[in-house]
N, C-alpha and C positions, 0 to 999 in steps of 0.2 A: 444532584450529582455535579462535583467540580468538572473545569474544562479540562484537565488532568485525568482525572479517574474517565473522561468520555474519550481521548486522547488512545488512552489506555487500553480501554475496550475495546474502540475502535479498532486499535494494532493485534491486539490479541485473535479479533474477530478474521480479518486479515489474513494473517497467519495460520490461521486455523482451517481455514475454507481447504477444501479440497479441490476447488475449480484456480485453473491459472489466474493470476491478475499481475495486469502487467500498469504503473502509473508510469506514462511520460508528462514530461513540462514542455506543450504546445508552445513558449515563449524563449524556449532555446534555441540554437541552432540544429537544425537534424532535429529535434525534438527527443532528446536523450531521454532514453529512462533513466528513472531515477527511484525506481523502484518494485522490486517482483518480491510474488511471495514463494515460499518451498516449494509450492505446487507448480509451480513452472517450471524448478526444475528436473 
């Protein structure tokens, strides 16, 4: 499997959950998210 197609999956899989996920970047200020899936909202 390409890094692409795992990339892919990965986002799909994501997406797909039905439990919230919330990614922040601990390297920011505040620590902005920078990413939720459907389920959050």
């Amino acid at each position: 499997m390409s890094v692409e197609e795992t990339l892919r999956l990965r986002e799909r899989a994501l997406a797909a959950s039905s439990n919230a996920i919330i990614i922040a970047d601990a390297r920011l200020a505040h620590h902005l998210v920078i990413y939720v899936n459907p389920a959050f909202e």
